[in-house]
N, C-alpha and C positions, 0 to 999 in steps of 0.2 A: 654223202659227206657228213650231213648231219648225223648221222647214224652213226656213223666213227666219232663224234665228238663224244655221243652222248654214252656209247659204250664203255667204256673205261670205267666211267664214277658209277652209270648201272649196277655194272661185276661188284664193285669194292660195294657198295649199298646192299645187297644179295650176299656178299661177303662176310659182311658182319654180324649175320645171323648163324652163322656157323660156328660152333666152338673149335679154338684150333687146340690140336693136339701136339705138345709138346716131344711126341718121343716117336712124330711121324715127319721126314725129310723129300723133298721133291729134289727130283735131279732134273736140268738141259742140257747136252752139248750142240744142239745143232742137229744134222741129221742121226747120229748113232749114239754109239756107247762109247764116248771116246774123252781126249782130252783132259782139263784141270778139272770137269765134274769128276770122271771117272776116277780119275786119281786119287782125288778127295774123298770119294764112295767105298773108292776100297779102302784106305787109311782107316775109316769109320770101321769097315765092315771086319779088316782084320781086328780088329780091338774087340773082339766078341760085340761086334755093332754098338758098345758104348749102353747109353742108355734108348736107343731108337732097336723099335720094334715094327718097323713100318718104313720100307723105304720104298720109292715113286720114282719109275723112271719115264721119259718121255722120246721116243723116239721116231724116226720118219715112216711113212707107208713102208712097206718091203724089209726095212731093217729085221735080219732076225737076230730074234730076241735071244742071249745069250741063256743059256741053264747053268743052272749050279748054283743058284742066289738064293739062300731061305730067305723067307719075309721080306723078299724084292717083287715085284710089279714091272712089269714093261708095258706100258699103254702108247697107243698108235696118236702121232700127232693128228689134230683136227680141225674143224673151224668152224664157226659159228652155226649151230643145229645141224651139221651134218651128224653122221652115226659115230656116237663114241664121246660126243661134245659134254654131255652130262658127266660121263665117268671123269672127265679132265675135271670139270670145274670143281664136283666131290671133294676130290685128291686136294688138289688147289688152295679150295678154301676152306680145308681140313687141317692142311701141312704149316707148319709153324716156322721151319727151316725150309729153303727155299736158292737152289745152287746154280748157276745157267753160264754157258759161256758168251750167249749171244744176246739177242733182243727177245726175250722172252717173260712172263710172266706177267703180262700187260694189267691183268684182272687180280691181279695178288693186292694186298694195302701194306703196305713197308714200316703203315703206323701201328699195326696188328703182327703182321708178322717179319721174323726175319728174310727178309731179300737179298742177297749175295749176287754183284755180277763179278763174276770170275777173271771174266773176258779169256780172248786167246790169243794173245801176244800183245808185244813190245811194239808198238807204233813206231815205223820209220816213215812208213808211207802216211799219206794223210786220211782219215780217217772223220766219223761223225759230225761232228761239229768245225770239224777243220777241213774236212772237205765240204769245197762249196756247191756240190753236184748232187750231193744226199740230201733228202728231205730227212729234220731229226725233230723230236721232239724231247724236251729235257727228262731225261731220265731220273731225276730226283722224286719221282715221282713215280718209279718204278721200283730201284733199289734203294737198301737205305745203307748197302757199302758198296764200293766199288774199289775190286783190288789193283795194287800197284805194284810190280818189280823193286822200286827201290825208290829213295827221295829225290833224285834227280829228275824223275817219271812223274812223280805223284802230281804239280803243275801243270804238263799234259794231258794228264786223265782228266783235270777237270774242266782243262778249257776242250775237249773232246766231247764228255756228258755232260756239258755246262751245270759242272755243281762245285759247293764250294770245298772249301779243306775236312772239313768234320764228315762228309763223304766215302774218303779216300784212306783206304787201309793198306800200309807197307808193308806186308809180309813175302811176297814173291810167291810164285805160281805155283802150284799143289803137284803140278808134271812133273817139274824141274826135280824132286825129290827123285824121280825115277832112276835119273841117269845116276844116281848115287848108288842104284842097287843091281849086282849082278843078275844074270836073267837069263832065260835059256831062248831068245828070239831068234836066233841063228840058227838055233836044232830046230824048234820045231819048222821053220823053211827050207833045211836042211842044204844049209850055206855054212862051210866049212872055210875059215880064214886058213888053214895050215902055214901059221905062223909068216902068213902075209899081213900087211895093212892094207884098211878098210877105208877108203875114202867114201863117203856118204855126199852125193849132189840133190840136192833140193830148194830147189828153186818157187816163188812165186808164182801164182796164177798174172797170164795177162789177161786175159780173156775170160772169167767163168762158162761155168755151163751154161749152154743155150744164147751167150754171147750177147746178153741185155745192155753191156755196155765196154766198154776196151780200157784199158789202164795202159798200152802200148798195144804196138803190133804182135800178134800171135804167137809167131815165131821169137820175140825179142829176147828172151832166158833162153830157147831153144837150138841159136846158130851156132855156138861151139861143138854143144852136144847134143845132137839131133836123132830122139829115136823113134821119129820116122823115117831113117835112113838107113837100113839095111848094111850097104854100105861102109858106111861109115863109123856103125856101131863095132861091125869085125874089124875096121883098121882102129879105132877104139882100144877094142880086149886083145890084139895084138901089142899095143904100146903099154899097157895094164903088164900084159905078162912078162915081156921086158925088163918091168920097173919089180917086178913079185909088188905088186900093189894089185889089190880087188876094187872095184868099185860099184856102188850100191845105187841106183838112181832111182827118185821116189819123187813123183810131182804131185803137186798140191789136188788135193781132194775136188776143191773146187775150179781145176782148169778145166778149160773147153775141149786140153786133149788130153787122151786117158790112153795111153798105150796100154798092150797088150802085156802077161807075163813074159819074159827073153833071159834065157840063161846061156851066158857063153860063160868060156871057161874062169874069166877074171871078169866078167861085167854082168850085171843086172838089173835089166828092169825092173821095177817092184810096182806093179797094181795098188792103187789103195782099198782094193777089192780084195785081195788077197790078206792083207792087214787084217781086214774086219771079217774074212769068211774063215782064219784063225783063232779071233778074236784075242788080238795081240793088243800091245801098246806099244805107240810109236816111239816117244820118250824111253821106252828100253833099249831101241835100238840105237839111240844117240852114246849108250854106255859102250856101243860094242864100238864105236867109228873111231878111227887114228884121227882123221883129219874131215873137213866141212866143206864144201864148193856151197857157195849158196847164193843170192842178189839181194834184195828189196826186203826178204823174207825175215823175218821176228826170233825164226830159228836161231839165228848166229846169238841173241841177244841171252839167249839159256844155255847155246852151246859152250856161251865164255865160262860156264863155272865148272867146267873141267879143264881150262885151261890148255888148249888144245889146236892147233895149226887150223885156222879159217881162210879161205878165198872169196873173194867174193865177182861175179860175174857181174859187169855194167856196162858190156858192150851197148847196151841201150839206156844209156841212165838219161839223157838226153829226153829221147820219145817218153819214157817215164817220166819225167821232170812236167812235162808239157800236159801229161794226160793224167796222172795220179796225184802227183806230185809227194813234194818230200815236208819234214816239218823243221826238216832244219835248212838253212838255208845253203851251205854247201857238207848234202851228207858223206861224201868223202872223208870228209874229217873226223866223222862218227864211227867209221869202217874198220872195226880191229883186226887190220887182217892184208894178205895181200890183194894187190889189182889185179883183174882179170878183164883184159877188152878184145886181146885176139888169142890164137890159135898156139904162139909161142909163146905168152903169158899162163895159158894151159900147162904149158909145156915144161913149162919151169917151176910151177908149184908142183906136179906130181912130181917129178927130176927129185927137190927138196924133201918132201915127203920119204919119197927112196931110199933116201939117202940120212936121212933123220935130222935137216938142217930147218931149222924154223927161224926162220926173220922175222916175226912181226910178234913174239912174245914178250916187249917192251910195250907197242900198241896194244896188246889187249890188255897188260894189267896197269896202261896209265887210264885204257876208259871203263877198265871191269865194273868200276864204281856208278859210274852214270847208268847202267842199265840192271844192273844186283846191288842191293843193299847186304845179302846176306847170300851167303855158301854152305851153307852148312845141311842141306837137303834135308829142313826140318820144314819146310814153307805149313805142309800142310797143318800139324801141329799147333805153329806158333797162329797161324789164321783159327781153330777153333779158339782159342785163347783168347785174342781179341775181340769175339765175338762172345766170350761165355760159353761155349757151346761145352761141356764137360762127358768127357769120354768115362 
């Protein structure tokens, strides 16, 4: 325990003997190449890399390492003297800019270099500081910005990383730019809409991997559309083909269940294994979706700026409420979008869909505002701007 305290200001003391190099970037998302770094990475990288000559990426054991990146790095995540701990802290305490989605860069000084936490979503759930279940420690002391979707949000970022307003930079998320750009994610899976609609379900982890702790019962996002059920998937792409609706189903990276690839003729499963052994981005394929099924999940809060038909599943918002919890006090009212808690509520959003009837396009453009400050799929942009960062 003492060792943990004393770690931190160590790194930063050993830190400041380093020159940092201005025209060298650190990227995190977490375990891969993914997300609002990656987005932001390439933004930089298509611009003839700008004025950076050195970019650092950090990824997990086994991730492999994408090719095709001049003057990029992929170095394997590490920990304290194990093999590889030196080349990190190099990179680290070399790199001046500094990108992460998650809790990372513990050993970096925010007063020395630029710190950017990205983050990766829209908080409905509760979260850091607002969950009282996490042990947090104030991150002002890690980043020296912390981004925000829009002004509505920005008050929650900080009572989250207990920091104050001069923290908190509003430009919205470096992804979100994705869904503005055509993309070929459907060829290269070689998933053919033939002038069907694409409903995309993605749903919330209850459970992560290895099940450290529960946010709901397991099953809780999975009882309408259950694809551990055989079953139930073909009577599924039967009612899909019906409607000439496709449907896409893609569960969170970090659930405890990871189904297998499943292609029937209007349904599929989608691996998040298959995403990364492409090396796709998931944000492109939100361009290609008609319409959203989604619950708990931060997605719907990017999906609103396409403007586009949302469901939302809370068959379990209850067990949720109890075990996660929300930050608003009845999030139903935050929901731009239809309800979904049984099987005929299913049933009548795709029906809709089919049919190209959307009801809840008043709800989402009277709460577009509380979760986007801006639409205009420039996030990444106007965020070096804020920061000085000159391409």
């Amino acid at each position: 325990m003492e060792l943990n305290k004393l770690y931190r200001p160590l790194m930063r003391f050993i830190g400041n003997f380093f020159p940092k190099d201005h025209h060298k970037i650190m990227f995190d998302s977490g375990p891969s190449f993914s997300d609002n770094s990656r987005a932001l990475f390439e933004y930089i990288y298509s611009k003839d890399h700008g004025n950076i000559n050195r970019f650092i990426w950090i990824v997990d054991e086994g991730f492999e390492k994408p090719k095709g990146y001049s003057n990029t790095i992929f170095i394997t995540r590490t920990r304290f003297l194990k093999k590889g701990y030196l080349l990190y802290l190099k990179h680290l305490f070399t790199s001046y800019y500094l990108f992460a989605t998650h809790n990372s860069f513990i050993e970096a000084n925010p007063k020395r270099q630029v710190t950017i936490c990205l983050w990766h979503g829209t908080m409905l759930k509760k979260i850091c500081f607002l969950n009282e279940r996490e042990i947090n420690e104030p991150r002002k002391d890690q980043y020296r910005y912390f981004v925000s979707p829009s002004v509505t949000y920005k008050p929650f970022f900080m009572k989250c990383f207990d920091v104050t307003s001069e923290y908190v930079l509003i430009s919205g998320y470096p992804r979100c730019d994705l869904m503005f750009q055509p993309n070929d994610f459907l060829e290269k899976l070689k998933i053919d809409k033939d002038n069907k609609k694409l409903v995309l379900f993605m749903p919330t982890f209850r459970v992560p991997k290895g099940g450290i702790y529960k946010d709901a019962e397991e099953k809780g996002g999975l009882r309408l559309i259950d694809v551990s059920s055989e079953t139930k998937l073909i009577g599924l792409n039967e009612k899909l083909k019906a409607l000439n609706l496709i449907m896409l189903i893609k569960l969170h990276p970090y659930d405890n269940v990871q189904p297998e690839l499943r292609k029937y003729s209007n349904l599929i499963v989608l691996p998040h294994k298959i995403i990364q052994e492409f090396n796709l981005q998931l944000y492109h394929l939100l361009y290609h979706a008609d319409a959203l099924i989604t619950d708990y999940s931060s997605v719907f809060c990017d999906y609103l700026l396409l403007d586009r038909p949302i469901a939302f599943n809370v068959d379990d918002i209850d067990d949720y409420r109890n075990n996660r919890g929300f930050i608003f006090e009845n999030p139903l009212d935050y929901m731009p979008g239809y309800i979904v808690k049984n099987e005929s509520d299913l049933d009548v959003f795709l029906n809709n869909i089919s049919e190209g009837i959307d009801i809840s396009k008043e709800t989402r453009h009277k709460l577009f505002n509380v979760y986007n400050t801006y639409k205009d799929g420039n996030n990444s942009k106007r965020l070096l701007n804020q920061i000085g960062f000159e391409l």
